[in-house]
Structures are given as structure tokens and as C-alpha cells.
C-alpha positions in Angstrom: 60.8 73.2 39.3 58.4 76.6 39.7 56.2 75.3 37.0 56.2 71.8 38.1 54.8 72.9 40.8 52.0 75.0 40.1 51.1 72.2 37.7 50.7 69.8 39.9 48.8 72.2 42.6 46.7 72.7 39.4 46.0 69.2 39.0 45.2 68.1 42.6 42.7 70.9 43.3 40.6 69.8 40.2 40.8 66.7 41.4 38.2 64.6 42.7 38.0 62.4 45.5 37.0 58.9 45.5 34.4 57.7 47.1 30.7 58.7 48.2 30.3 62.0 49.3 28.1 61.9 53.2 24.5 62.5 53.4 22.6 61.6 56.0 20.2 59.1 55.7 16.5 59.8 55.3 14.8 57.7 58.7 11.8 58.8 58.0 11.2 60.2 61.5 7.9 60.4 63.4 6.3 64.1 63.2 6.3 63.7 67.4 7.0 61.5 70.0 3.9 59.2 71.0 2.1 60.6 74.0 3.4 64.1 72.9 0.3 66.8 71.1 1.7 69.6 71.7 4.1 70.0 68.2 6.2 72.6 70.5 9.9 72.8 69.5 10.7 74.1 72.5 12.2 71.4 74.6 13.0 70.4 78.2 16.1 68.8 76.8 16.9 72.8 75.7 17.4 73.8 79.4 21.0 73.5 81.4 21.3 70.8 84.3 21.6 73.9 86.9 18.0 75.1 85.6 16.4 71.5 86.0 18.1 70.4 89.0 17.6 73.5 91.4 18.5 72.0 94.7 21.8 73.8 95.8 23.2 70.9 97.1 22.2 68.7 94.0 23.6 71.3 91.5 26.9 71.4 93.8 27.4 67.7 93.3 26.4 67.6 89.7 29.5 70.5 89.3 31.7 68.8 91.7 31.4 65.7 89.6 31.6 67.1 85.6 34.5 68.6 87.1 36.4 65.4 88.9 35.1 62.5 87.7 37.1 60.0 85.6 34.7 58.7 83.4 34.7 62.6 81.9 38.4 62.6 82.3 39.1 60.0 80.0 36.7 60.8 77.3 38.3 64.2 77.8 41.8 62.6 76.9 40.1 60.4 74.2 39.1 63.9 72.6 42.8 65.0 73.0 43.9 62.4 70.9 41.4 62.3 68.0 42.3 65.9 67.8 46.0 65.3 67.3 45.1 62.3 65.0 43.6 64.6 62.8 46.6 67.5 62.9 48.7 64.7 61.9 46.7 63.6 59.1 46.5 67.6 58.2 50.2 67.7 57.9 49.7 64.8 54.9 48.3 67.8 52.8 51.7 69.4 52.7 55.0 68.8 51.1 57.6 66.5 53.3 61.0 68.4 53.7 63.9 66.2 55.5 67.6 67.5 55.9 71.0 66.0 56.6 74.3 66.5 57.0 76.9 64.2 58.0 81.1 64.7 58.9 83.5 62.0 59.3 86.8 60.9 58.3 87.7 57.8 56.5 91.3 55.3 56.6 92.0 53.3 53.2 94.4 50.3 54.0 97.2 50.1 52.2 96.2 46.9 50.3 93.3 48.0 48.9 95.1 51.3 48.0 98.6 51.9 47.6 98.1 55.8 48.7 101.0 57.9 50.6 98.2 59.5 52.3 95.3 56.5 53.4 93.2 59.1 55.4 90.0 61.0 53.5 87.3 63.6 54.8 83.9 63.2 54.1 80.9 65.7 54.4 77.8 66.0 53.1 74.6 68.1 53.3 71.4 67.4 51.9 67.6 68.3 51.8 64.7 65.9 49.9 61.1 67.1 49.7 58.5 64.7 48.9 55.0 65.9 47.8 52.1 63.2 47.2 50.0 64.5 44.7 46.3 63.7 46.2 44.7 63.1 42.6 42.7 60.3 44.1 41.6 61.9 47.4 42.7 59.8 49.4 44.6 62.2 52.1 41.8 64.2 51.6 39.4 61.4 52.7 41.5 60.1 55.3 41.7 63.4 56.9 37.1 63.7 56.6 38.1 60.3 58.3 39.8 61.7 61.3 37.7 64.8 61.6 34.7 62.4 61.8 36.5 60.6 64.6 37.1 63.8 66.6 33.7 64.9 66.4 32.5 61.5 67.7 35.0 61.8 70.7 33.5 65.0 71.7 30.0 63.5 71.5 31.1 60.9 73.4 32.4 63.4 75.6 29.0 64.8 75.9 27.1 61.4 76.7 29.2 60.9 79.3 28.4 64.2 80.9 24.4 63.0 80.1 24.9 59.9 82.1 26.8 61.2 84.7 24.7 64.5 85.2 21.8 61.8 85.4 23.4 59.3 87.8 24.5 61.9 90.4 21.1 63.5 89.9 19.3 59.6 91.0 22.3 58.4 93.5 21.2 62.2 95.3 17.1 61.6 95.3 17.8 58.1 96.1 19.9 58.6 99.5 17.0 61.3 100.3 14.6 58.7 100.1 16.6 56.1 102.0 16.2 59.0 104.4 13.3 60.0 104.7 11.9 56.1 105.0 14.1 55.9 107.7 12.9 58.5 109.5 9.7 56.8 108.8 10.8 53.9 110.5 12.5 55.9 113.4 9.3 57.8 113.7 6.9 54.4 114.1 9.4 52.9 116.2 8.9 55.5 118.9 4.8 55.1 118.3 4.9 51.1 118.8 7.4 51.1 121.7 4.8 53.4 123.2 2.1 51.0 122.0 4.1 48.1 123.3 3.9 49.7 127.0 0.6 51.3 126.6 0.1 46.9 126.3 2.2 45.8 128.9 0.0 47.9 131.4 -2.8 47.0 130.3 -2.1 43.3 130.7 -0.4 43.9 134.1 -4.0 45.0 134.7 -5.7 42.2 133.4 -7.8 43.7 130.1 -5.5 42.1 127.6 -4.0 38.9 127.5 -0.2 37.9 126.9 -0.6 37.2 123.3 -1.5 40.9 122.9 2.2 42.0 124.4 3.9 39.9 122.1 1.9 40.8 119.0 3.4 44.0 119.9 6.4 43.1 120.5 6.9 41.6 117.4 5.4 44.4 115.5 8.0 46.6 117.4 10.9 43.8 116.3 10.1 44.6 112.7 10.2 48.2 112.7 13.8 47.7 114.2 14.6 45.3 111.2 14.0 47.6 109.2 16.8 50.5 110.2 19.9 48.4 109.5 18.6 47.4 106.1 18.0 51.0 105.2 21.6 52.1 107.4 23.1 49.9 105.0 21.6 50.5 101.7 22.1 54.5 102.8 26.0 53.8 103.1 25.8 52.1 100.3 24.1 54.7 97.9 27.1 57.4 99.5 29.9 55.6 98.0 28.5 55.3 94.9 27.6 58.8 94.7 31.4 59.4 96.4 32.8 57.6 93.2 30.5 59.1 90.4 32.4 62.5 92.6 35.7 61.6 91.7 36.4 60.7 95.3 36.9 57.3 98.0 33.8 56.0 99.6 32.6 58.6 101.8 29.8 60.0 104.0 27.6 62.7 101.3 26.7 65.7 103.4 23.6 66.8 102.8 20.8 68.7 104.7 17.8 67.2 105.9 15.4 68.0 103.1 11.7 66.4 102.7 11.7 64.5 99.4 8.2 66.1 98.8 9.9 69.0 98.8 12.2 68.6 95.9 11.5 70.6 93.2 9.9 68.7 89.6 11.4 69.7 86.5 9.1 71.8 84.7 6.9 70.4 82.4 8.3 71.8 79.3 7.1 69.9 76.1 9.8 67.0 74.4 9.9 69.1 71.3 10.5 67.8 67.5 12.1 64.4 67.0 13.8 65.8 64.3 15.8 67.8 67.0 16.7 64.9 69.2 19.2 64.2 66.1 21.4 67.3 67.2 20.7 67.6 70.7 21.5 63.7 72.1 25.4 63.3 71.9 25.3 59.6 71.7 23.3 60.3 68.3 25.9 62.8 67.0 28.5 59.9 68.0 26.4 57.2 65.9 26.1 59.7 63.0 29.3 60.9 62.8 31.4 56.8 63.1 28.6 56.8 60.0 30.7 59.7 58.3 33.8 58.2 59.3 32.8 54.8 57.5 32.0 56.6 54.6 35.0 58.6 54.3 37.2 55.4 54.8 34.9 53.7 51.7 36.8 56.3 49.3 40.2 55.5 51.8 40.2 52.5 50.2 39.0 53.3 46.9 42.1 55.2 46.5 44.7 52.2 47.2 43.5 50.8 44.2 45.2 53.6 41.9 49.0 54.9 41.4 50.6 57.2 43.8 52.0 60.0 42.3 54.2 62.2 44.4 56.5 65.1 43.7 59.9 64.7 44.5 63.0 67.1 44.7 66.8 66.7 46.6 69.6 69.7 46.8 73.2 68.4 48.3 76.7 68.9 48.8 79.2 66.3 48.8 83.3 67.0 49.0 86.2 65.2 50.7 87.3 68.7 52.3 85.1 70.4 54.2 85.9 73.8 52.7 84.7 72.6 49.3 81.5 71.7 50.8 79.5 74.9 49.4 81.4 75.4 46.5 79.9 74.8 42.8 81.4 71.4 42.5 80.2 69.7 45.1 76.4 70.7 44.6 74.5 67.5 43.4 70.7 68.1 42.4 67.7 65.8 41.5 64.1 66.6 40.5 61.5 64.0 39.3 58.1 62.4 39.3 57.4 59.0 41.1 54.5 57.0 40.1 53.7 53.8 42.4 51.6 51.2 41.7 50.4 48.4 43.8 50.6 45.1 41.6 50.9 42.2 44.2 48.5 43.7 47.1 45.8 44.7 44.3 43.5 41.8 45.4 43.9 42.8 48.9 43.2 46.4 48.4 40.0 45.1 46.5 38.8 42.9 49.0 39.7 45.9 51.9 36.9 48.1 49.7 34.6 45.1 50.2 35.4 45.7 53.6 35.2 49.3 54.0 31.7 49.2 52.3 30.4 46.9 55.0 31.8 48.3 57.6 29.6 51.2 56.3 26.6 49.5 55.9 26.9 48.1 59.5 27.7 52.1 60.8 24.6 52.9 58.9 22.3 49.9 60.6 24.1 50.9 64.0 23.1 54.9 64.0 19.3 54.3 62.7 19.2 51.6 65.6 20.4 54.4 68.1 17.7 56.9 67.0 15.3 53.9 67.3 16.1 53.2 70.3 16.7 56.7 71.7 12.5 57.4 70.3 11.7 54.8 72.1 13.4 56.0 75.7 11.6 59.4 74.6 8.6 57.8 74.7 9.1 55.7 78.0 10.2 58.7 79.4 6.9 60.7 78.7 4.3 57.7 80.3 6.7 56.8 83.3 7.0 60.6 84.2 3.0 60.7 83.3 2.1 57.6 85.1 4.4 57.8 88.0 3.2 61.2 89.1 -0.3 59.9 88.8 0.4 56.6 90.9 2.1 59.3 93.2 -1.0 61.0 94.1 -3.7 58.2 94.5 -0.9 56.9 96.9 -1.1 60.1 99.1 -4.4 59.7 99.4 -3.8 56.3 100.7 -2.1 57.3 103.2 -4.3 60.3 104.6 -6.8 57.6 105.1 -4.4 55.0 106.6 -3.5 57.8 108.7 -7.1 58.6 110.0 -7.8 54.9 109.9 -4.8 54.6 112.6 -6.1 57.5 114.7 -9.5 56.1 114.7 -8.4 52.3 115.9 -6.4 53.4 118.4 -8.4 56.0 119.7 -11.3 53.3 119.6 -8.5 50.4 121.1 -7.5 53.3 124.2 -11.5 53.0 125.9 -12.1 49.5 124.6 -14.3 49.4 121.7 -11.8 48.4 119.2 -10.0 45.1 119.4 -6.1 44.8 119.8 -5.8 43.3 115.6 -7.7 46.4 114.4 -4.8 49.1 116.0 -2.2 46.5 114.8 -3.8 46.0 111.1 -3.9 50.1 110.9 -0.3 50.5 112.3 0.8 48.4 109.9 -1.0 49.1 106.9 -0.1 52.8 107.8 3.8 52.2 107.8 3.3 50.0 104.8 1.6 53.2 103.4 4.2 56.1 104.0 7.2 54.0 102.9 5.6 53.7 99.6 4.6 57.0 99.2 8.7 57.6 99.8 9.2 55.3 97.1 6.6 57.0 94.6 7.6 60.3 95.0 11.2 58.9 94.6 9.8 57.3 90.9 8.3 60.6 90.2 11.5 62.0 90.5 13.7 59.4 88.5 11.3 59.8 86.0 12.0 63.1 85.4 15.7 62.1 85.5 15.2 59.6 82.7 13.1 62.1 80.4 15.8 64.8 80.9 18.5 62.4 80.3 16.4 60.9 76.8 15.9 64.1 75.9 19.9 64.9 75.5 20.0 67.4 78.3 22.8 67.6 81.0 26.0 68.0 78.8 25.8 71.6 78.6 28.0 74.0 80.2 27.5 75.8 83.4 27.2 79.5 83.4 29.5 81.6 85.7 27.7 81.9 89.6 26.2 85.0 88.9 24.7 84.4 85.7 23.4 80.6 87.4 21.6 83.3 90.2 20.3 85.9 87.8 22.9 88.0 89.3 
């Protein structure tokens, strides 16, 4: 039995598996991303979530949710049960041991046996090991198979934290914006209900005529359209950020913080396409169902041959139980089994056909995800680019709006300005600042949405005092 053994350990370490052996595939990738000159390896996409996003509230969302939101939770579980996938599949490695024992008493009638004494005790004890000998790999592949799978669940794991890192970080700029346009709104509805009386006395006096009030009026009308719409999309935005939190629709606290304010990430260079490969999770997901496919290539390559397994039993059998560990009653077996698919051998063919494609189509779907994730690098880099540029000419708009506005009405107040100049200028003004909101609010996605191409967000926060430099 000894030397059985060790010969067949022997034999299934020099064996080979079956099958292609993983490489990754040469894509040919870009020196760097279009737009990009700097050839820096150093990436934004390098830095923590707490080091981009510095607003204390922000970063105290973007913990709350990683910690409590579901979407994280259930890749989290997903991750739990590739990993036990695979300890199962280790266990395949090693020799099967089962055991049993059984005790009962048996009648014979006295037809069938003509006995003084018709009752009998039974007992038995037994133990059977089974060893599969993994000459064709097979286990061994199987097992690449399932380690692939649980690195792919923890990638996954990480993408989700990517996109969720990202959607708190836009749900949170976006409700500041919604706030700060409607204190916009607020603001120039307190300016035309001014304007409105600074109109009503002047036609009580006669210098302007009726249609003059309610021009004003209706200016003032629109301004106060305006606050439920943004009320509502406000609300709105809160209960989405409430559910990306793990929580029921509910009001965000937050303080009252100028958008301008907000702190842009630093502009830290993309870095090397070649590193996006290992930095963006949903990459290392693509890549690794690729390893998985391939693994399952030499799964199936394997059905096509014998399996050879090891196998060994050691019992007891007696009609007393005090006989039961006595000489006599031991029973032994020790042999080789050798099995052979004959019937399913056309199916086991046609399931390597199907393995292989299955392959080829995990190798067409990871070069389309680092396509595709090149591309979001590169609309990344022009949108934060262009944004930020659109940003400022719009600031200059409205400083001159602004002056434009002073100047009208000043002019309007003594007379030498008609009543449609003030109006044109108050609205072209309002027009002005709630796109400016909106600009610096696209300045800020856009910076979410390089971060986020980039493969940044999924890493883990630092305790408090190392996130301070304490």
C-alpha cells in the first residue's frame, strides 16, 4: 500500500496538465494616453479617495458609504463565496476518507430457516479512501479555474467601490450646486421684488407706464418658478445620495459651502497606460474571467482521458459484536480504478469546442474593456481640460453682466436708460451666474470622471490620524 502510494505521488507530480498555460495577451498598448506629454508614471489614479476628495463632509460620506452600502455588501458576499468555491476545489487535491459503522439485529422466519434460534446480530465498521490520481490536470486546472474566479470577485469588489466612491463624490457637488443656484435665485428674487416696487412708484408717479409694472412682474414670476424646480431636484439629488449611504430617503446635512470653493484634485499626470492594466479593477476582473476561460480549456481537455484514482477499504464485519475487532472479522481491499468515458466522448469533445470559444470570446471581451477604459482616459483628460477652460471665459461673463446690470440700472434710476435695457441686463445676469454654477459644477465632475477612469477610489482608508498627518 506504502509503495503504491509514493508511486502514484511520483507519477502525478511529473505530470502535466492539459491545456494552455495563461499569458496575457500582447494589445499593443499606446506609449500614453492622447492629450497626455508628460510620460510621468506617477499617476493621479495612485492617490487615496481621502487625498482627492478633501472636503470633510465629502470624505465623511464617501466612508459612511464604502462602509454601508449594499452594492459593496453584496460584491463583498460574492467574494465570500468564490473563496469557499475554491477551498472546496482545494480539498479535490487530497485523498477522500469516509467511515461507517452500522448495529442492528436481524429475525429469520421460520420458513425460510428452520433455526431454533431466528434472531442474528449484525455489526459492521468500515473506512474507504478514494484518491484520484490528477495525471491529466484536470483538479489542478479546475482549481487555476476557481482561483481566477476569486480574484475576479475581489476586482469586482473594487469597481464597485470605484463607482460608488465616484457617485457619492457627484450626487455631493451636485446638491451643492442645486444650492448655490438657488441661492442665486433667492438672491435675484429679493433684487426684482425691489425692482418691481422701485416700478410701481414710479408709475404711481406717472414716468412709466403700466406695461413697465408688469414686465416686472413677470420677470419677478420667473425667478419664483424657478425655486420649486430646484427645491425639488435638491430633494431629489438627497435621496439618491441617502441610498448610495446605505440609508432611506433623507435630508443630507451639509454646511453651506461656496461651490467655487471646493477644492480641484490636483493636477497630477494620468501616468503609463501600461499601468491602468493593474490599477482599474474592472480590468483585473476582464483579465482574470480571461484566466478562468483558459484554465477551463484544459478542464475539458481532461474529460476526454481515463480517470485513474487510488482506492483502499479496511472493515469489520461479525454477527456478535464482541467479534467485531477480532482477526476474523477484518475484511480488506486495495486496488486501482481506471474510468473511461465511452458514451459521453462526443459530448466531452464538443464541450472543448465550447470551452475554446468561450475563451476566445473572454479574450475579445478584456481587450474591449482596456479599449474602452483608453478611451474614458482620454475623454477624461479634454473634459477636465476643456471644462475648466469654458469655466473661466464664463466668469468673465459674468463680471461684465454684472457691471452691465449696475450700469443699466444706475442709468434706468435718473432716467437715461430705458425700462428693457435694466430688464435685458437683469436677465442676461441671472442667466449668467446660474451657468457659471453649472460650469464649475462640470469642472468638478470632470475631475470625478478622470479619477474614476483612472482606477482610483477603491483603495483603503488610512486610520484618522494617519488621514490628518497626525
Amino acid at each position: 500500500m506504502r509503495r503504491l502510494t509514493l508511486m502514484a505521488a511520483a507519477a502525478l507530480l511529473s505530470a502535466c496538465a492539459l491545456g494552455p498555460d495563461y499569458q496575457r495577451p500582447d494589445l499593443r498598448l499606446p506609449a500614453q494616453f492622447r492629450l497626455d506629454t508628460s510620460g510621468s508614471t506617477d499617476s493621479l489614479g495612485d492617490s487615496g479617495w481621502w487625498q482627492v476628495y478633501r472636503d470633510p463632509t465629502l470624505a465623511e460620506l464617501i466612508a459612511r458609504a464604502l462602509q454601508n452600502n449594499l452594492d459593496v455588501r453584496i460584491a463583498a458576499a460574492r467574494v465570500d463565496q468564490a473563496r469557499a468555491s475554491l477551498q472546496a476545489t482545494g480539498l479535490q487535491l487530497l485523498p477522500q476518507l469516509s467511515a461507517g459503522a452500522s448495529l442492528g439485529e436481524q429475525r429469520v422466519s421460520t420458513f425460510s430457516a428452520p433455526l431454533p434460534d431466528r434472531r442474528f446480530e449484525r455489526s459492521s465498521l468500515s473506512a474507504d479512501l478514494s484518491w484520484e490520481l490528477d495525471f491529466w490536470g484536470r483538479i489542478r486546472r479546475t482549481r487555476e479555474a476557481a482561483r481566477a474566479d476569486l480574484l475576479a470577485s475581489d476586482a469586482s469588489r473594487q469597481a464597485v467601490k470605484v463607482s460608488l466612491v465616484a457617485a457619492v463624490a457627484t450626487q455631493y457637488f451636485t446638491l451643492l450646486a442645486l444650492d448655490q443656484q438657488l441661492d442665486i435665485t433667492r438672491a435675484t428674487l429679493e433684487l426684482r421684488k425691489a425692482f418691481v416696487d422701485l416700478t410701481q412708484a414710479q408709475f404711481e408717479r406717472g414716468t412709466v407706464s403700466g406695461l413697465d409694472v408688469a414686465t416686472a412682474q413677470a420677470q419677478l414670476a420667473t425667478a419664483q418658478a424657478n425655486v420649486p424646480t430646484l427645491e425639488r431636484r435638491i430633494a431629489q439629488t438627497e435621496n439618491q445620495l441617502s441610498l448610495l449611504l446605505g440609508g432611506d430617503p433623507a435630508a443630507v446635512a451639509r454646511p453651506p459651502h461656496e461651490l467655487a470653493s471646493q477644492p480641484v484634485s490636483p493636477s497630477l499626470p494620468p501616468g503609463l497606460p501600461s499601468s491602468l492594466l493593474e490599477r482599474r479593477p474592472d480590468l483585473r476582473q476582464a483579465e482574470q474571467a480571461l484566466v478562468a476561460a483558459n484554465a477551463r480549456v484544459g478542464v475539458a481537455k481532461a474529460a476526454l482521458f481515463p480517470t485513474i484514482s487510488l482506492t483502499g477499504s479496511y472493515g469489520s464485519l461479525s454477527n456478535e459484536m464482541s467479534q467485531l475487532f477480532t482477526s476474523p472479522a477484518e475484511n480488506w481491499s486495495i486496488g486501482v480504478n481506471l474510468l473511461q468515458p465511452l458514451l459521453d466522448a462526443d459530448r466531452n469533445r464538443y464541450q472543448v469546442d465550447f470551452a475554446d470559444a468561450g475563451r476566445r470570446v473572454a479574450l475579445l471581451g478584456y481587450e474591449r474593456s482596456v479599449r474602452t477604459a483608453f478611451r474614458e482616459v482620454a475623454d477624461a483628460l479634454v473634459g477636465r481640460q476643456k471644462t475648466a477652460e469654458y469655466e473661466a471665459a464664463q466668469a468673465a461673463l459674468v463680471s461684465a453682466q454684472n457691471d452691465a446690470h449696475e450700469i443699466a440700472l444706475a442709468r434706468y434710476k435718473v432716467g437715461y436708460s430705458s425700462y428693457f435695457d435694466v430688464i435685458n441686463a437683469d436677465r442676461d445676469l441671472f442667466a449668467a451666474k446660474l451657468t457659471l454654477t453649472q460650469a464649475r459644477l462640470d469642472t468638478l465632475l470632470a475631475s470625478v470622471q478622470l479619477y474614476q477612469a483612472l482606477g482610483g477610489g477603491w483603495q483603503a482608508a488610512p486610520p484618522p490620524a494617519a488621514a490628518t498627518g497626525g
